[in-house]
N, C-alpha and C positions, 0 to 999 in steps of 0.2 A: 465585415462591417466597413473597413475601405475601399472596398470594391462599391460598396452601395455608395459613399459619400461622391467618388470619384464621378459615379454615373449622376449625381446628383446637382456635382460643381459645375459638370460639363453642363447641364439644362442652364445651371443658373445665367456659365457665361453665354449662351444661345440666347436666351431673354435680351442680357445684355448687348451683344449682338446685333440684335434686330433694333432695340432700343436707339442703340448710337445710327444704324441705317438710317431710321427714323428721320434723325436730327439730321442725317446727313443730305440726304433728298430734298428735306426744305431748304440747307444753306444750297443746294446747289438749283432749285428754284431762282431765289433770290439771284446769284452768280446768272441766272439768265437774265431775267428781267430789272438787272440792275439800269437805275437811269445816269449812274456816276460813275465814274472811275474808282472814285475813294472806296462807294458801298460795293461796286464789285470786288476791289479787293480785301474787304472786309469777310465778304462773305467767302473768298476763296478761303483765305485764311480758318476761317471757321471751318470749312469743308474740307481741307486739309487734315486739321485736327481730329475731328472726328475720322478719316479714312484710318489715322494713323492707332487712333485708340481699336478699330475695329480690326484691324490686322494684329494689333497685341492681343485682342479678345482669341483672335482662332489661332495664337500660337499658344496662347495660354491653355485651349482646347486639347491641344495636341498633347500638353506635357499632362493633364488630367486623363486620358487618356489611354496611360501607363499604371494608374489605378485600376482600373478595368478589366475585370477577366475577360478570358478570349470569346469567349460564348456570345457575351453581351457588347464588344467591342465590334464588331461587323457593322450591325447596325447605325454606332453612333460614329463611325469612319466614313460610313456615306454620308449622314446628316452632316458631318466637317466637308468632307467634297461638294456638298450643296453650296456651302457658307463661304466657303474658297470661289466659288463661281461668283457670287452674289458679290465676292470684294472687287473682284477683275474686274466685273461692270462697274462697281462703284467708281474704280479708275478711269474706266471709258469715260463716263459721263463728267466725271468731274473735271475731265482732258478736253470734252466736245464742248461743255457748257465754260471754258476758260477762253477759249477761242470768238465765245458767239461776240454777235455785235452791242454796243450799246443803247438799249431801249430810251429814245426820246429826245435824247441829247444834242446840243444845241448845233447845229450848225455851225455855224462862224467859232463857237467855244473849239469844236471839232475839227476845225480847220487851222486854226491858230495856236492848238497843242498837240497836233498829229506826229509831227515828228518828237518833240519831248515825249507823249506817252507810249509811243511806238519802240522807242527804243527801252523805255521802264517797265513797257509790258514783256518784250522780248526779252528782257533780263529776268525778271520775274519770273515769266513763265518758265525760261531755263534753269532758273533756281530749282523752281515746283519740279519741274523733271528730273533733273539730280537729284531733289529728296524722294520725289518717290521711286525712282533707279535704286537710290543706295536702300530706303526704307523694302523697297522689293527683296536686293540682293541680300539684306538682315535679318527679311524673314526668313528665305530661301533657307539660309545657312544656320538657320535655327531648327527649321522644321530638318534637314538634312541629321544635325547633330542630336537631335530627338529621336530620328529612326535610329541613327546609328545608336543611340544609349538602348533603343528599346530594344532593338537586336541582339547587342552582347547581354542584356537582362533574360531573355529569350532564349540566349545559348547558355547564361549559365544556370538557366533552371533547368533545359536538358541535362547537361551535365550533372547537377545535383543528383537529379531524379535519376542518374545510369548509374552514380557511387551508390546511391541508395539501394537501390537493384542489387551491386554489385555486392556489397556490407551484410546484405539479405541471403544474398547466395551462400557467402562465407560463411555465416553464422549458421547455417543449415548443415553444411560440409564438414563443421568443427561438432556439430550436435550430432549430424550421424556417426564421426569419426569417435566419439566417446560411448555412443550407446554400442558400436561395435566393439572397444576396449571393455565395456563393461560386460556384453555377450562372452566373449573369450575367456577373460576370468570368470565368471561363473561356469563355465565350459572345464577349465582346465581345476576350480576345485570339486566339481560334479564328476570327474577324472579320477583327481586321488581318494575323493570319497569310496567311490566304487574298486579301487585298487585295494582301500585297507578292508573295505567289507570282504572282499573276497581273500585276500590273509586270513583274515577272522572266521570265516568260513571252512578254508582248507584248517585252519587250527584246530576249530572246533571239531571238524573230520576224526582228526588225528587223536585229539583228545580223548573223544567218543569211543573209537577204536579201539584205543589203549584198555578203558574201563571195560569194556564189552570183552577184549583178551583175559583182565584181569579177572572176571567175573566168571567167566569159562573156565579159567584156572583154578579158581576158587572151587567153585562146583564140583570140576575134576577132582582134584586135592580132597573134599569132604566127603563125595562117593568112595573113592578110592582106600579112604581111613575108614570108612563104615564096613567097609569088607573085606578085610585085612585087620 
């Protein structure tokens, strides 16, 4: 039943996913065809936010993805490598469309805050690269520490699975080891059975014998007085 839920959370955050793309594409529209300073960094801002929520979605994918059996996990690890592509570009774009020019904008306005906004944009923009450097290196080091959890989960259900084997074996080895203890002793009173039958036998011999002597005697003895 967690297997299916797992395959189920992972669609849901895919929906969301593409959702947050969505929203992302238009603010970085906007970030093109901005006619301001202010609304372009408005819209960066907004387009930011959304990169950053859609990079949470597909590490969120990842750790969903631990629910999953192996059979059905192939599949939804390439759909995750699609969604990973799809964030790099959103990076791109949202890198090329920081850079464009500003749509419309006044000349003389342009000339007379070139150097104030030159230097707030290059600050800016070196912000936005630092977050998404470190926002990069945090997913990195997450999706990193998820293989690695999924790996030792991985080694210890081989392992489980060879004690189980193993527990399997033993309990087989202990179960012949007793029906051979119980073979023996029936072996060895099937032994003295046959030893006292055969006492009982030579007895009964001897017994036999004796009456068969005695009865000869007898016989003898009663001829013997009949004629005499």
């Amino acid at each position: 039943m967690s297997s299916t839920n797992g395959a189920d959370q992972f669609s849901g955050y895919e929906q969301d996913f593409y959702a947050l793309k969505s929203d992302f594409e238009k603010a970085v529209e906007v970030v093109s065809l901005a006619p301001t300073a202010d609304k372009k960094k408005t819209a960066i801002q907004i387009a930011e936010h959304k990169l950053v929520q859609a990079n949470e979605t597909i590490d969120q994918m990842e750790r969903e993805l631990l629910d999953v059996p192996t059979s059905s996990r192939v599949k939804l690890q390439a759909r995750l490598r699609l969604l990973k592509m799809e964030g790099e570009k959103m990076k791109r774009d949202l890198r090329r469309a920081s850079f464009s020019p500003l749509v419309n904008q006044d000349r003389d306005e342009l000339v007379l805050n070139m150097d104030t906004e030159r230097d707030f944009d290059t600050s800016a923009i070196d912000q936005r690269q630092r977050l998404l450097y470190g926002t990069d290196r945090l997913g990195e080091s997450s999706r990193r520490l998820d293989a690695s959890h999924r790996l030792a989960l991985e080694t210890e259900n081989v392992g489980i699975n060879i004690l189980s084997t193993l527990k399997g074996q033993r309990e087989t080895l202990l179960r012949t080891r007793d029906t051979l203890g119980e073979a023996d002793s029936y072996i060895d009173k099937s032994s003295r059975t046959l030893k006292i039958m055969a006492r009982r036998m030579t007895t009964n011999k001897v017994i036999i014998g004796v009456i068969i002597l005695v009865l000869v005697a007898l016989i003898v003895l009663t001829i013997w007085s009949k004629l005499f």
